[in-house]
C-alpha positions as CSV (number, residue, x, y, z in Angstrom):
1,X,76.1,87.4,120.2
2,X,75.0,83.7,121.1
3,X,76.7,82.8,124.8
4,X,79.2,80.2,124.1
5,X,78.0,76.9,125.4
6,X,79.2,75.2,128.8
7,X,80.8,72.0,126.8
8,X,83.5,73.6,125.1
9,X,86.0,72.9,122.6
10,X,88.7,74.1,124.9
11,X,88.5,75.1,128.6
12,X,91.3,77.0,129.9
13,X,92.6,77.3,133.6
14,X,94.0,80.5,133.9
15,X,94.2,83.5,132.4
16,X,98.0,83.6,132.3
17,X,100.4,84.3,129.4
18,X,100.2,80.8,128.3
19,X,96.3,81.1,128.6
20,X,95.6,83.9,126.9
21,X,97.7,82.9,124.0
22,X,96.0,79.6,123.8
23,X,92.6,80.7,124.1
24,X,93.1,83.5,121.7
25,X,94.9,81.3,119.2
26,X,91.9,78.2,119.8
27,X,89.4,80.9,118.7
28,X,91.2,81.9,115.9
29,X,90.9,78.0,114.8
30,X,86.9,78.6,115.1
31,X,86.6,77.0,118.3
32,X,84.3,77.4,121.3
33,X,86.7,78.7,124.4
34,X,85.8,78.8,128.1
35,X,88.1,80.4,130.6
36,X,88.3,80.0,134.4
37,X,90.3,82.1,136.4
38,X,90.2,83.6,140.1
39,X,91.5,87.0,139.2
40,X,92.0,89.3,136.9
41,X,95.3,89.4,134.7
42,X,97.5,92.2,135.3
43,X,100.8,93.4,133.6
44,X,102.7,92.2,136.2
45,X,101.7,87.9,135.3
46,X,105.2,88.4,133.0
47,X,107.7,89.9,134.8
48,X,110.0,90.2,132.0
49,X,107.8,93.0,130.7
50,X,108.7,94.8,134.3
51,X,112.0,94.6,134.2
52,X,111.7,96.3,129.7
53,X,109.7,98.7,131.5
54,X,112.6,99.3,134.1
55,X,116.0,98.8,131.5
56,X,113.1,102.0,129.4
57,X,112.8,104.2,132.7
58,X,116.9,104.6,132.2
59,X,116.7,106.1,128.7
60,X,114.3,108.5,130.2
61,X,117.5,109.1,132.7
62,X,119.8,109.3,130.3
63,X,117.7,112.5,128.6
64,X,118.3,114.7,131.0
65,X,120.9,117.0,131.7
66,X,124.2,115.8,133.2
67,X,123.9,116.1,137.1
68,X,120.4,116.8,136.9
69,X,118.7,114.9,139.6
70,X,115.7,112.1,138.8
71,X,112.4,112.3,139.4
72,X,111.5,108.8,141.3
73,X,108.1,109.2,141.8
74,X,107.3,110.0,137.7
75,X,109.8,106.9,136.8
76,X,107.2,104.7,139.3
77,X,104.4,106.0,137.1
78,X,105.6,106.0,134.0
79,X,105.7,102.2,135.0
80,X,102.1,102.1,137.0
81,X,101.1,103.3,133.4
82,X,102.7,101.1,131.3
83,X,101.5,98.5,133.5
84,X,98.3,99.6,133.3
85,X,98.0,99.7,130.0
86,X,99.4,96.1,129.8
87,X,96.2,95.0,132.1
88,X,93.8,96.3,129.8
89,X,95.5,94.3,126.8
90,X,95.2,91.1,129.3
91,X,91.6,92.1,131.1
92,X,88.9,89.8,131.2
93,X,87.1,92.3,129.0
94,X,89.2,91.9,126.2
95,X,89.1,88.2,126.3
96,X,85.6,88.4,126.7
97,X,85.0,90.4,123.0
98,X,87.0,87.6,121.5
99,X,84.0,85.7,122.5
100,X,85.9,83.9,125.1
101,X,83.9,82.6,128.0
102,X,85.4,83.7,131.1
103,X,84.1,82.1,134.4
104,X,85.0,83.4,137.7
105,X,86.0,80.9,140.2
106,X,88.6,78.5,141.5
107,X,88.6,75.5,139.5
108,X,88.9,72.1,140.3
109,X,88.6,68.6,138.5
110,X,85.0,66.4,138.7
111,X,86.7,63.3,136.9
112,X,88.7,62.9,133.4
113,X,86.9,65.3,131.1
114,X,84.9,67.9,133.4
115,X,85.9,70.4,136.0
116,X,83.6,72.5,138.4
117,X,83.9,76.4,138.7
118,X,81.5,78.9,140.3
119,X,78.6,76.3,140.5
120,X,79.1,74.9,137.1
121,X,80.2,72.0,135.7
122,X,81.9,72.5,132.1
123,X,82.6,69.3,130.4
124,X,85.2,70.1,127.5
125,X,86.5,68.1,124.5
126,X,90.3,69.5,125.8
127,X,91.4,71.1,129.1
128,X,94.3,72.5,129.1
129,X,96.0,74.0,132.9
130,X,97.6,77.2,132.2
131,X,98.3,78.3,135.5
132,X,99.4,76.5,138.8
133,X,102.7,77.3,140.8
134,X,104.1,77.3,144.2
135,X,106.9,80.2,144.4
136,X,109.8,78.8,145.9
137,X,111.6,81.1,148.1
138,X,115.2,81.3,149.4
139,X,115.8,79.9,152.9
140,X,118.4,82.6,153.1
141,X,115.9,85.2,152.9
142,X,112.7,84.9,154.9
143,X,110.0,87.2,153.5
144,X,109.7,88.4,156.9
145,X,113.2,89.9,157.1
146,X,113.0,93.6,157.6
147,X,114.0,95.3,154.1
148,X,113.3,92.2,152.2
149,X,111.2,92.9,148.7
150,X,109.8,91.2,146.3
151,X,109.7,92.8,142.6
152,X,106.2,93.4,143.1
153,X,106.8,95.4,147.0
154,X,109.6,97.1,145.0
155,X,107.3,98.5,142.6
156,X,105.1,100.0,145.2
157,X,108.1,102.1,147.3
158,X,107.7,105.9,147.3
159,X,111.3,105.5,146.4
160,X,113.8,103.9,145.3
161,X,116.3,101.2,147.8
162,X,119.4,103.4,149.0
163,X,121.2,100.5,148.5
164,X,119.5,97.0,147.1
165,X,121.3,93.6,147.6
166,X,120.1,91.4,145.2
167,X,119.8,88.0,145.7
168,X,120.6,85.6,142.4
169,X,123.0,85.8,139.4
170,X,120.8,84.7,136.2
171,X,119.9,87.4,133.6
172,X,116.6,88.4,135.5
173,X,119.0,89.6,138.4
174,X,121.2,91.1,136.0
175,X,118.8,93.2,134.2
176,X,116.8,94.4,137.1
177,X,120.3,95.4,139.0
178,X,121.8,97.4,135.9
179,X,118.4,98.9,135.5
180,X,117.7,100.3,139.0
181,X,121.7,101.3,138.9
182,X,120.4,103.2,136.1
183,X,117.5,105.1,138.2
184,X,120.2,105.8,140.7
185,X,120.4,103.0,143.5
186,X,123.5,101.5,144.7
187,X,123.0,97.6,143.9
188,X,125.2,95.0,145.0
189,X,125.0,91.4,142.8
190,X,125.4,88.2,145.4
191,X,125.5,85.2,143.0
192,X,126.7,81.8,143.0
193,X,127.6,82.3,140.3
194,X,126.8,85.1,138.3
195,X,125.5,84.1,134.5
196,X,125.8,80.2,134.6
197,X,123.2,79.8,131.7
198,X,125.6,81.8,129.4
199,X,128.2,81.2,127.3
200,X,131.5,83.5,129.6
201,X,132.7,84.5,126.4
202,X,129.3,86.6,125.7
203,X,129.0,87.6,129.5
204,X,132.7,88.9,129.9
205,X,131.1,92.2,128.0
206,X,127.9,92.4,129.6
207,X,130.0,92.3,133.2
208,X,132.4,94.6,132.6
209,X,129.9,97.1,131.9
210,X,128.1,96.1,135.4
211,X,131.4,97.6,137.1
212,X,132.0,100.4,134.9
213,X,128.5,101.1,136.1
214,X,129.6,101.2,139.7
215,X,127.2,98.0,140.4
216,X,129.4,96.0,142.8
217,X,129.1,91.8,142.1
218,X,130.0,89.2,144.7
219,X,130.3,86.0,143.7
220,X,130.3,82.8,146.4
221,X,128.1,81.0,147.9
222,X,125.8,82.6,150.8
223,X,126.1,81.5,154.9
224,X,123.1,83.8,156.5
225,X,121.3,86.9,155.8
226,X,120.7,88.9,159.3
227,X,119.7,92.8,160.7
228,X,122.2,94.7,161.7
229,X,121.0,97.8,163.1
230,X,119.0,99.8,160.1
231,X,120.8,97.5,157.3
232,X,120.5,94.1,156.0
233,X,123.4,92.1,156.9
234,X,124.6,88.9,154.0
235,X,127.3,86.8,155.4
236,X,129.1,84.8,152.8
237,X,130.8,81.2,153.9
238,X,134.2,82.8,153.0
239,X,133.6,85.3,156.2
240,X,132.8,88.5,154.1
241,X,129.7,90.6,155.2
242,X,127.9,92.7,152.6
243,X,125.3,94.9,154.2
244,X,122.9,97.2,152.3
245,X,119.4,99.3,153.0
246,X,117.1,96.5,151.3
247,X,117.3,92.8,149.6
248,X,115.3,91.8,146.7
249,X,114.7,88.5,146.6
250,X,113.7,87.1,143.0
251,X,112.1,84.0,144.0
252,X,111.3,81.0,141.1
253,X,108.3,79.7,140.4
254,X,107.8,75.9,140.5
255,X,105.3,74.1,138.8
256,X,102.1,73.0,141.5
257,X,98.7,71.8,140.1
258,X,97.5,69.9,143.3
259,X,94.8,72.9,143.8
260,X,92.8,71.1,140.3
261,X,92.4,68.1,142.2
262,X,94.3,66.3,139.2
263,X,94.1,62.7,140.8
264,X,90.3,62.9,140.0
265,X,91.3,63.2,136.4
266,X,93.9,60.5,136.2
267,X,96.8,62.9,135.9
268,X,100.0,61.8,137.3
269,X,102.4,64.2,139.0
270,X,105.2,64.7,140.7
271,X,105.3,66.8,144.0
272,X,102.2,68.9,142.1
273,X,104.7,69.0,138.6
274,X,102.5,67.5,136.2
275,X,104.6,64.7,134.1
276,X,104.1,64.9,129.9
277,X,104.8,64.2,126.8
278,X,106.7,66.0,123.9
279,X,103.3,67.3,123.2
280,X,102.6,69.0,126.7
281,X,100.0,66.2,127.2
282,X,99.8,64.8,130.8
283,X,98.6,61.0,131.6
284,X,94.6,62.1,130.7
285,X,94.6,62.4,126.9
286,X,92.4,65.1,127.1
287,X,94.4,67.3,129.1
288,X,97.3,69.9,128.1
289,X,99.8,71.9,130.7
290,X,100.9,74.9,129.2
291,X,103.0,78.1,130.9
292,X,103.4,77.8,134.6
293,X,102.2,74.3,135.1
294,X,104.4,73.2,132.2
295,X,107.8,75.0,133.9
296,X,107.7,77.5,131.3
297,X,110.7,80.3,131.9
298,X,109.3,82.9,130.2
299,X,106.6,84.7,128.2
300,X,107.9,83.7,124.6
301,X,108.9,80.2,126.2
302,X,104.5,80.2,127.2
303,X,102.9,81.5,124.3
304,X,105.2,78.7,122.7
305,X,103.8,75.8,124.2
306,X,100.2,77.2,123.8
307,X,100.8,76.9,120.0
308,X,102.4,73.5,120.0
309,X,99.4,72.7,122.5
310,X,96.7,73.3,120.6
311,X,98.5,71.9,117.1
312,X,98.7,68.2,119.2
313,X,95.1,68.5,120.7
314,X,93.3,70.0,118.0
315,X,95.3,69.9,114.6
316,X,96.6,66.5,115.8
317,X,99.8,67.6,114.2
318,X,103.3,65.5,116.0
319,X,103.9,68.5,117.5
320,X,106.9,69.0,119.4
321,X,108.2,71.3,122.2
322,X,111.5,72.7,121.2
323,X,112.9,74.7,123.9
324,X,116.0,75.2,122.1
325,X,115.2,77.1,119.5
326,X,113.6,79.6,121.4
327,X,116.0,82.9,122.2
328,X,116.8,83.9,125.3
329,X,117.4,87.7,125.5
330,X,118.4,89.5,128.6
331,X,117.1,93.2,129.0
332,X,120.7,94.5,129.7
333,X,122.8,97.0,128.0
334,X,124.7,95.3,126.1
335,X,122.3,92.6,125.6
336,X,123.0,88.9,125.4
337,X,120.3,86.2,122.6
338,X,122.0,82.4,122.8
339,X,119.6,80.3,120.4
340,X,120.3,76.5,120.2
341,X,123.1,75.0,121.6
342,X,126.2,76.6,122.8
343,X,129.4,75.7,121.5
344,X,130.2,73.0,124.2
345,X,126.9,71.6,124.2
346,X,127.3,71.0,120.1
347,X,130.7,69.8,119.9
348,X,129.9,67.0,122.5
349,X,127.8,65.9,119.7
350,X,130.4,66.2,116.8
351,X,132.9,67.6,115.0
352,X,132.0,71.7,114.7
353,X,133.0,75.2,113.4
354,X,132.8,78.2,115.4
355,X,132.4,81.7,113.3
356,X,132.7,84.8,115.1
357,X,132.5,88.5,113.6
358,X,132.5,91.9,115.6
359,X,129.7,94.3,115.7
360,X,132.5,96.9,115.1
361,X,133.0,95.8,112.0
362,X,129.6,96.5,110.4
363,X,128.6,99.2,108.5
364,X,126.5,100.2,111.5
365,X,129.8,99.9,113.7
366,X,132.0,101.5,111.6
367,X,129.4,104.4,111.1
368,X,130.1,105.0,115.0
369,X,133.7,105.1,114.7
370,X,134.0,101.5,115.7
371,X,132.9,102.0,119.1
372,X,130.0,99.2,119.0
373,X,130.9,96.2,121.5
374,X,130.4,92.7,121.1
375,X,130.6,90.2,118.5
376,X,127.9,87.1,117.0
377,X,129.2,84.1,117.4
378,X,127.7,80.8,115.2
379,X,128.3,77.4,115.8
380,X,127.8,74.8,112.8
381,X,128.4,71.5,112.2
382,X,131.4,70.2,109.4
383,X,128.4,70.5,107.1
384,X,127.3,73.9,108.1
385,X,124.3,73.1,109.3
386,X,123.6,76.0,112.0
387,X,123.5,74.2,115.4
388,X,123.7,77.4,117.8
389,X,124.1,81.1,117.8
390,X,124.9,83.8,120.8
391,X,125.9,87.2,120.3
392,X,126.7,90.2,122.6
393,X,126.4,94.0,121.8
394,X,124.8,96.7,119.8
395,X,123.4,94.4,117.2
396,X,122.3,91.8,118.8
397,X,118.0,93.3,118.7
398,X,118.2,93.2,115.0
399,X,119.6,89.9,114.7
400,X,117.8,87.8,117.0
401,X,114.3,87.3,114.1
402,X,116.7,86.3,111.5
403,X,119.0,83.7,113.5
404,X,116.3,82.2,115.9
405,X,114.1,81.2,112.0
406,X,117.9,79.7,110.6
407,X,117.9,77.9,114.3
408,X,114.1,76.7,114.2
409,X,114.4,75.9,110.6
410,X,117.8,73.8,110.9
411,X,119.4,75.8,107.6
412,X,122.8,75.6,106.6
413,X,125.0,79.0,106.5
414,X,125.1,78.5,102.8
415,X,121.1,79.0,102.6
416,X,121.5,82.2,104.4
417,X,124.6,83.8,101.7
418,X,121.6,84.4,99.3
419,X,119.8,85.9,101.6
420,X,119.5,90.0,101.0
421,X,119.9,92.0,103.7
422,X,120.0,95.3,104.6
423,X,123.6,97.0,104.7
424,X,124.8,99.4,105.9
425,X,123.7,97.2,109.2
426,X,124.2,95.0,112.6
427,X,122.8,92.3,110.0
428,X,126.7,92.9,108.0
429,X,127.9,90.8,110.6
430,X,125.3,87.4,109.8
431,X,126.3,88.5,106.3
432,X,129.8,88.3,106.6
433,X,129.7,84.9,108.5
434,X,127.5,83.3,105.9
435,X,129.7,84.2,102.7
436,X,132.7,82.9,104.8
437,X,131.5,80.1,105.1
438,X,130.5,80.0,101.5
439,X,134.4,81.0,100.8
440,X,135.8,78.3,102.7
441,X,133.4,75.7,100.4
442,X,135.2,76.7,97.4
443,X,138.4,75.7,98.7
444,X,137.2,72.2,98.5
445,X,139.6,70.2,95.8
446,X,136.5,68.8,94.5
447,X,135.1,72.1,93.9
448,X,138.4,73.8,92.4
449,X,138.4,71.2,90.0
450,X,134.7,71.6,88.6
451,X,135.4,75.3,88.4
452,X,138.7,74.4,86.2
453,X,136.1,72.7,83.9
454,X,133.9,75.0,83.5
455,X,136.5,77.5,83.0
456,X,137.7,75.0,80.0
457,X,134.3,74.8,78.7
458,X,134.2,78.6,78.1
């Protein structure tokens, strides 16, 4: 196998979800690939794989014997392997037998079409930044604070927290507090406010099975976080105290490319946030931020703008980064999907019609004596064009492929009434929302009238 040249069709900074999928997807295009990156990927570059791996360790709970105390130290290596095993999938190796160049180094612009990396100089026809990010952490919570973890310390306990205080209220919080509930901490939600991103009539569900679950959530907005004796201490502005064994603190990260050198290329930037187009391009035309330098939320959200990436710089297709039509899933039992707009957002637009049909009432539901939760909820315009959907519950894993294609495509619900699916099924309830929608088209006069000809006509 020939070495692939050092004046690429596409070098890649960073071996990071958005990366990988970019310099995987630019080989598969029959391109030349160079990547540089200063480490080597592990699983834990997507988090949201973690927290799958911790919401799985449960189930493994859940299969023993009522009462029957839990082995901590195997649930911490059933995730070390799993982990593991995500590594090798994301090594340097692997990229490297895709015939990916991979150059070790810290990599830094030489002017508007080069960079310099372990001695080299690789001039490129595209560059596109795939990593890049400053972690911004909460004042509230100085990383220095006895008991204070990251998810990455929390992985490497011998055990689990007695009790965790968890910092944050969006679905990563969420997921990661009902899971480790699940191994058998004591977890206490502090959010301001809990869910904001979500629709309350999906999370109402998802929340009451939080409590049920003995995980305690405190809502209001935060005044200090201290030690107090053996405990961490949270005081909340309304005077309450909420102390607990450990705090996790799930910090966000932000956008920062200033480490590229990106004035030497021309590339414009805010506070290190690079600023482009609807194509991911910055202010150089031949360079492309992708994943963490692009503010991308999560893995699907990354491997998402690789694709619409490489269609502008290589394909040059008018490509377009859609963030709405991209699900957002939370790894909770019941889960939550929104997709597209929420029912607010759309009717601020125009007129709409809002179709809702329980889980419970699918042959799947009915099969368990009814006892499914939640519901899918659609949101259309007058036409019934599909503008958003969110559902809550038991079906919501098998719906999410079918809905997020109807949301990405912009079909109508009457495209989707001739669509065969599967039944007895969670998919009765997309089923059922589609032919009533088709139902309440034939109550149009216009329509009643052409049927009464037809009928005439024999």
């Amino acid at each position: 196998m020939t070495a692939p040249p050092t004046d690429p069709d596409l070098c890649v900074i960073g071996a990071s979800e958005a990366g990988r999928a970019a310099a995987i997807g630019a080989i598969a295009l029959g391109l030349t690939v160079t990547m540089v990156d200063d480490g080597d990927p592990s699983g834990m570059d997507n988090p949201d794989l973690l927290i799958e791996v911790l919401r799985r360790a449960t189930e493994y709970r859940d299969g023993l014997s009522s009462g029957a105390p839990i082995d901590q130290a195997e649930v911490w290596r059933r995730v070390e392997r799993t982990l593991a095993r995500a590594a090798a999938e994301r090594s340097h190796a692997r990229l490297a037998a895709m015939n990916i160049r991979i150059v070790r180094g810290s990599a830094k612009f030489a002017d508007a079409t080069s960079i310099t990396a372990a001695g080299m100089t690789i001039r490129a026809r595209r560059i596109f930044i795939a990593s890049g990010s400053l972690v911004s952490q909460r004042a509230e919570a100085p990383p220095e604070l006895p008991g204070s973890l990251t998810m990455d310390s929390l992985r490497r306990m011998p055990c689990l927290p007695h009790h965790l205080l968890i910092l944050g209220g969006d679905h990563e919080a969420v997921s990661v507090a009902q899971a480790l509930s699940g191994l058998g901490s004591q977890v206490t939600v502090l959010a301001d406010p809990l869910l904001p991103d979500f629709d309350p009539e999906l999370t109402a569900p998802l929340l009451a099975q939080l409590v049920r679950r003995g995980i305690r959530l405190v809502e209001g907005p935060l005044s200090r976080i201290r030690q107090a004796e053996d405990e961490v201490a949270v005081e909340m502005t309304d005077g309450n105290v909420v102390t607990g064994s450990h705090i996790l603190r799930l910090d966000r990260s932000l956008p920062d490319i200033t480490a590229y050198a990106p004035d030497r290329a021309g590339i414009s930037h805010g506070n290190g946030t690079p600023l482009l187009n609807h194509t991911l391009r910055t202010t150089n035309s031949r360079v492309y931020a992708v994943g963490l330098a692009a503010g991308a939320k999560s893995a699907a959200m990354a491997r998402a703008q690789a694709a619409v990436a490489l269609r502008a710089a290589f394909l040059r297709q008018p490509a377009r980064m859609r963030p709405e039509t991209l699900a957002t899933v939370t790894a909770t039992e019941p889960r939550i999907a929104t997709i597209g707009l929420s029912d607010k957002e759309a009717a601020a637009r125009g007129p709409i019609t809002v179709w809702r049909w329980p889980f419970a009432e699918t042959g799947a539901g009915m099969a368990g004596d009814r006892t499914a939760v939640g519901h899918l909820k659609v949101v259309a315009d007058r036409r019934g064009r599909i503008l958003g959907v969110g559902m809550v519950g038991d079906g919501v894993a098998e719906s999410i492929p079918f809905w997020s294609l109807a949301v990405a495509q912009g079909l109508d619900l009457a495209d989707l009434a001739d669509v065969a699916l599967p039944s007895p099924s969670w998919s009765d309830a997309s089923r059922a929302i589609a032919l009533s929608h088709a139902a309440g088209r034939l109550r149009n006069p216009w329509v009643k009238r052409a049927l009464r000809i037809l009928r005439w006509l024999g």
